[in-house]
C-alpha positions as CSV (number, residue, x, y, z in Angstrom):
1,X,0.0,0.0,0.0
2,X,1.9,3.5,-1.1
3,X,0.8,6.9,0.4
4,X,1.5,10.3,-1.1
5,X,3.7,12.9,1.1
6,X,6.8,15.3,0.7
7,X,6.9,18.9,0.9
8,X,7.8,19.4,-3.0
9,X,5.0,16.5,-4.0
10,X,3.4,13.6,-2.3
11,X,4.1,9.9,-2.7
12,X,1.1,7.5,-2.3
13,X,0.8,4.3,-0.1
14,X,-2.1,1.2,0.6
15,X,-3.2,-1.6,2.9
16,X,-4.9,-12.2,2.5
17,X,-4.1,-16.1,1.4
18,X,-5.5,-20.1,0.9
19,X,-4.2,-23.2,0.9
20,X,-0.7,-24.2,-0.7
21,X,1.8,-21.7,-1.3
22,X,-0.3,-19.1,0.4
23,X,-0.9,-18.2,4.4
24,X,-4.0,-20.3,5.5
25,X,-5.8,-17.4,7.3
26,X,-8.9,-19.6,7.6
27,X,-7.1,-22.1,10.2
28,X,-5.3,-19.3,12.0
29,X,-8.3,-16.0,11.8
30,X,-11.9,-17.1,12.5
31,X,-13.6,-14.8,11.0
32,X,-12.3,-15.3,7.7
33,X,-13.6,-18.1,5.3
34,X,-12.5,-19.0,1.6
35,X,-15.6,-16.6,-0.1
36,X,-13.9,-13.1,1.3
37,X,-11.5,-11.1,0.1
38,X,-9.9,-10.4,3.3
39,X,-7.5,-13.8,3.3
40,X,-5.5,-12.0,0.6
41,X,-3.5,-9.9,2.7
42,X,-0.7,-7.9,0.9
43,X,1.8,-10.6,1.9
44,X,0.2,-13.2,-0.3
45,X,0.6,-13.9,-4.0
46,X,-2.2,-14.5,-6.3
47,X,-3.1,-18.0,-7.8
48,X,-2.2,-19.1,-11.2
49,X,-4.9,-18.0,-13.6
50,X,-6.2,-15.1,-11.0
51,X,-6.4,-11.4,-11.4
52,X,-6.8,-8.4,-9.4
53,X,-7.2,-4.2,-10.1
54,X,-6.8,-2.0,-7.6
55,X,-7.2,1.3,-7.7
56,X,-6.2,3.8,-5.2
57,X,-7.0,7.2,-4.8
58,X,-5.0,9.6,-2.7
59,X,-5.8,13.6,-2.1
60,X,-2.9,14.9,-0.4
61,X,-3.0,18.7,0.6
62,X,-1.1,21.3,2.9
63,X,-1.3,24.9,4.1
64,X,2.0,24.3,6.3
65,X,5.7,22.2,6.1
66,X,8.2,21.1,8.2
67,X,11.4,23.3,7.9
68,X,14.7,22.0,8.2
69,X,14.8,22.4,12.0
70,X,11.5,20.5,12.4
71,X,9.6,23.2,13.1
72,X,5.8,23.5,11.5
73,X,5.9,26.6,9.2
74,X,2.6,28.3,7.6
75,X,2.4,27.9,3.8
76,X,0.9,31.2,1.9
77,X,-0.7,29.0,-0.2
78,X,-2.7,25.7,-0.3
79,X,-1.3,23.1,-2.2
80,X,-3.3,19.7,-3.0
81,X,-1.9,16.4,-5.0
82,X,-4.6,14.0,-6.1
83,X,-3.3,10.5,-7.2
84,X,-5.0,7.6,-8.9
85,X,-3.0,4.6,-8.8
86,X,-4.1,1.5,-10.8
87,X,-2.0,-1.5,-10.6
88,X,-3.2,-4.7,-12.6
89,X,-1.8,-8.1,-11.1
90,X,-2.1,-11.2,-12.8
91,X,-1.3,-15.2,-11.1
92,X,1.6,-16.2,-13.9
93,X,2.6,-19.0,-11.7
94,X,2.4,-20.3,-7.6
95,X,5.7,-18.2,-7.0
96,X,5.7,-15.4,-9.5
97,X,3.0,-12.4,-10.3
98,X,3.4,-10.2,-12.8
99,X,1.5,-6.5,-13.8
100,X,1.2,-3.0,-14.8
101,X,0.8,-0.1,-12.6
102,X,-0.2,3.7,-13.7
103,X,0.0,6.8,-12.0
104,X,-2.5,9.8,-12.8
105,X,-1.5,12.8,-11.2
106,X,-3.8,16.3,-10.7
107,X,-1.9,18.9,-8.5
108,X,-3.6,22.6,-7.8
109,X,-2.0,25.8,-5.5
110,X,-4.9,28.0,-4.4
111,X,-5.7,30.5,-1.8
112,X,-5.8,28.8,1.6
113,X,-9.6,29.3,1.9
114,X,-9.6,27.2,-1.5
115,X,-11.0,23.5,-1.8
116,X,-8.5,20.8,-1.8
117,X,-11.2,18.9,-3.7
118,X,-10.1,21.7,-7.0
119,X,-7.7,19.2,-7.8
120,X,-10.5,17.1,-9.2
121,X,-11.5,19.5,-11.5
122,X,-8.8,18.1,-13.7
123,X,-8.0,21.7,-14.8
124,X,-4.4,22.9,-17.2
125,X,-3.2,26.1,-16.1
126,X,-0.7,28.2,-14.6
127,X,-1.9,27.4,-11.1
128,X,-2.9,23.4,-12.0
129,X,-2.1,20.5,-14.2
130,X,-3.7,16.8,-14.8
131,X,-1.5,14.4,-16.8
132,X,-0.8,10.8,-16.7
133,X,2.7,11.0,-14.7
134,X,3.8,7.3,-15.1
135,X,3.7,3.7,-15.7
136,X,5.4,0.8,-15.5
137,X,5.8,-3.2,-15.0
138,X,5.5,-5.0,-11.8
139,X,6.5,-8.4,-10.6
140,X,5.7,-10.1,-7.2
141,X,7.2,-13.3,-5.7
142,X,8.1,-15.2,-2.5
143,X,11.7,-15.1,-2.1
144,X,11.8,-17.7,0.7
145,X,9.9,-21.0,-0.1
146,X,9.3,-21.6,3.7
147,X,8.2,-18.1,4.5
148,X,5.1,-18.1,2.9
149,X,3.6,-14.4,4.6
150,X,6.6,-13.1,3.0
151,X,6.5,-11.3,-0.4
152,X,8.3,-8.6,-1.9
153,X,6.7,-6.6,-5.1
154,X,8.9,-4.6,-7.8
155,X,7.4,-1.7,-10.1
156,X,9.5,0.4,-12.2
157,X,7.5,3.5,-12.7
158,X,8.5,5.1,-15.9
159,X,7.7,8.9,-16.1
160,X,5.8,9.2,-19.5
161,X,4.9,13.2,-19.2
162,X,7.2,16.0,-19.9
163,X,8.1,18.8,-17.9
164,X,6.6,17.2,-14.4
165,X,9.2,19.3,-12.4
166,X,8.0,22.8,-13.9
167,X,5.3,25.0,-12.3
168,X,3.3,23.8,-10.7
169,X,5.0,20.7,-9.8
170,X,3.6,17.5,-10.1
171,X,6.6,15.2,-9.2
172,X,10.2,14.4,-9.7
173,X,11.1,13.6,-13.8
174,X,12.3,10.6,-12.8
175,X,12.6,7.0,-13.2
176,X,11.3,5.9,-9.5
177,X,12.2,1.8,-8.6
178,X,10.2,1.0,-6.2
179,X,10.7,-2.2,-3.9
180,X,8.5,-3.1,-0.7
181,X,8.3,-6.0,1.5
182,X,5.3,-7.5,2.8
183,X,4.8,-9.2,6.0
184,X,2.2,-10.4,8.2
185,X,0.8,-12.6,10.8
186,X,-2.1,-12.9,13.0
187,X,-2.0,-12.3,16.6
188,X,-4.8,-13.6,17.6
189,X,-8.1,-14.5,16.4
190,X,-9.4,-11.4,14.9
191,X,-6.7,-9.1,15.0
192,X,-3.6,-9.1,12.4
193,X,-0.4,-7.6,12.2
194,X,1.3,-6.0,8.8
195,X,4.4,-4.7,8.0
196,X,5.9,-3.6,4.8
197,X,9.8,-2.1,4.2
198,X,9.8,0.1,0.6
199,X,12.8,0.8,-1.1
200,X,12.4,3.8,-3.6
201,X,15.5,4.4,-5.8
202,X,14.6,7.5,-7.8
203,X,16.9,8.0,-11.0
204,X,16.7,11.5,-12.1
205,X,16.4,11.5,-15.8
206,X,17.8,15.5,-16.0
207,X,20.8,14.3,-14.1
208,X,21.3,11.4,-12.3
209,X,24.2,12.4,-10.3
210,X,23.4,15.5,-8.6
211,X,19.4,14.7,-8.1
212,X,18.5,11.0,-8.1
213,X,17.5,10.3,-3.9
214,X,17.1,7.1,-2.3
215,X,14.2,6.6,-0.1
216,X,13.2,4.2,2.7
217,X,9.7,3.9,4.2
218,X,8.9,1.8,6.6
219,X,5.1,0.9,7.5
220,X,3.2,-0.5,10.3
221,X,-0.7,-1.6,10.6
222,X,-3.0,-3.3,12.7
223,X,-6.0,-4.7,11.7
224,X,-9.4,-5.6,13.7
225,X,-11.8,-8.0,11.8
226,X,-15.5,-7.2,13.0
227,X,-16.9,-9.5,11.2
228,X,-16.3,-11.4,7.3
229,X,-17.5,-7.8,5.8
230,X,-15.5,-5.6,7.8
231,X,-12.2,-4.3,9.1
232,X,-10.6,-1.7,10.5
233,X,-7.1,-0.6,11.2
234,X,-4.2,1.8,12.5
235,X,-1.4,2.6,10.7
236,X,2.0,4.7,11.1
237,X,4.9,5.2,8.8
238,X,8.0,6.6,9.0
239,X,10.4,7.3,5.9
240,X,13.9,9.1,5.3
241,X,14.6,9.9,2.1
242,X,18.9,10.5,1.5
243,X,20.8,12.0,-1.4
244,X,22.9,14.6,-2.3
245,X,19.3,17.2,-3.2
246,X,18.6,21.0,-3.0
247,X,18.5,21.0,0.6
248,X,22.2,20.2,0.7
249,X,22.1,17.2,3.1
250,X,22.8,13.5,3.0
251,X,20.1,13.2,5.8
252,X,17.9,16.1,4.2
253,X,14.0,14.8,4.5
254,X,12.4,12.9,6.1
255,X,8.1,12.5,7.7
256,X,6.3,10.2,10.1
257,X,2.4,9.7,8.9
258,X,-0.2,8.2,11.5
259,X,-3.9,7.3,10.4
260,X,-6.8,5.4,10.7
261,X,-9.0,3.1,7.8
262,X,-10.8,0.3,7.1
263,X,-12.1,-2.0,4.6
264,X,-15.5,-3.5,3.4
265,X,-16.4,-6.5,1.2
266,X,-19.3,-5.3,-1.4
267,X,-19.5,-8.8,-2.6
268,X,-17.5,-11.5,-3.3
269,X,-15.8,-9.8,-5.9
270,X,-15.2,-6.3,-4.9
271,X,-13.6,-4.0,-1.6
272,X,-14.0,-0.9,-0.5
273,X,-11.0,0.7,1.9
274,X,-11.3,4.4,3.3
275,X,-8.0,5.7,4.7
276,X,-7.1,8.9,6.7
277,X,-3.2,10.1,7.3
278,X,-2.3,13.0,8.8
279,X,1.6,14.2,8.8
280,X,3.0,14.6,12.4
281,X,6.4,15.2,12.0
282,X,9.2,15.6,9.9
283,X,11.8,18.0,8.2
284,X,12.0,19.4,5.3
285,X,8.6,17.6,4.4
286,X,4.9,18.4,4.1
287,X,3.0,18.8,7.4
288,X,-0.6,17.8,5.2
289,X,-3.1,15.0,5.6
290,X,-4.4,12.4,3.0
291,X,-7.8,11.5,2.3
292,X,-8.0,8.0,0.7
293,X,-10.5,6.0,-1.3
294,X,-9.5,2.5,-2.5
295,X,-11.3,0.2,-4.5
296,X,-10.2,-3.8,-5.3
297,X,-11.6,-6.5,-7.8
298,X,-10.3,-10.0,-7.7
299,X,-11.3,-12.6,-10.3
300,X,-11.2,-15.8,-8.1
């Protein structure tokens, strides 16, 4: 699950398994049977021959940042990031995914009395800009055999838009690799724990040696299952982002995100997941909150 942040432009971020090469939730968590959609957790790997969309939306927006002494500064302006991210994941084998995943990107800077919801208007101007940022392929697998709540996914976003770094900026015009590790377990019988380590390597394409940055989230969550419909869950990041950038630093930014969601079933075939962040701390980084919408389909 990716959640957009940073003081220059957001990032986004999101939050189950059967029998054989994926975690039996149905022995270990009660309330989950084989019809929902909550044994695929983000740990386990799809089924040969199955396929799953997920699209996640993400309004980021901020009228304050975190300076470089930590310290919560007042924006003169409103500044909102909307995301869509779409990632298609297909069951290529027991062991190995593979997909696409697409970044749509609306940014608007406003008055501070202004709407964040503006940036759905999808507008192209000197104060906004809609564009399809990125795309890219993705592949999924279980690196160890054994440790089957164990997964790591690989996306190579490829910018596909041209001057994303101009006014008013959008994101970095770069080529972002972007590495997370999944794990979970359950503590007991309706609660679950979930933990995912990202690796973002973000290659400049303008020049790779003075601006490409290396970032490292690291992501928390604990989930409550009501009932086989419904869940809900806390979650809390933290993420440092190095590299030699404009704010002169190998250390230069870095934010800690706290929030609350949850998930519903529709039916047997689709999910609905509402997610709130807000941005507690950090330097150099946007002090904003997110507003999240997520929708999933899975073809058993």
């Amino acid at each position: 699950m990716r959640i957009e942040k940073g003081i220059k432009t957001p990032k986004s971020s999101s939050v189950f398994e059967d029998e054989g090469d994926m975690v039996n939730v149905r022995s270990q968590c009660g309330p989950i049977d084989s019809t929902s959609l909550f044994k695929y957790t983000p740990a386990s790997l799809l089924k040969p021959g199955q396929l799953e969309a997920k699209l996640f939306n993400n309004l980021y927006t901020q009228t304050s940042f975190y300076n470089r002494e930590r310290i919560e500064t007042k924006d003169s302006q409103k500044k909102t990031w909307y995301t869509a991210n779409l990632q298609l994941l297909y069951g290529l084998n027991e062991k190995v995914n593979v997909g696409m995943a697409f970044n749509f990107k609306s940014v608007v800077i406003n008055g501070l009395s202004d709407s964040p919801l503006d940036a759905l208007q999808f507008e192209n101007d000197d104060n906004s800009r809609a564009v399809l940022a990125s795309l890219g392929p993705q592949i999924k697998f279980i690196p160890i055999k054994k440790i089957k709540n164990l997964s790591v996914l690989s996306t190579l976003y490829i910018p596909v838009a041209s001057d994303l770094e101009s006014h008013p900026f959008v994101q970095h015009q770069s080529v972002d690799w972007y590495t997370q590790v999944f794990y979970d377990l359950v503590l007991e019988e309706h609660v679950r724990l979930f933990f995912e380590i990202d690796a973002l390597y973000e290659i400049d394409t303008y020049d790779v040696l003075g601006e490409s940055e290396f970032g490292t989230p690291v992501k928390a969550f604990a989930t409550y299952y009501y009932n086989q419909s419904f869940a809900l869950y806390g979650m809390a990041e933290w993420s440092q982002k190095y590299g030699d950038s404009a704010f002169g630093t190998l250390f230069h930014q870095w934010h800690v995100q706290a929030g609350v969601g949850g998930k519903l079933q529709l039916s047997p075939l689709f999910e609905l997941e509402l997610l709130y962040t807000n941005f507690v701390a950090g330097k150099n980084a946007g002090a904003g909150e997110t507003f999240n919408i997520g929708l999933r389909f899975l073809r058993q």
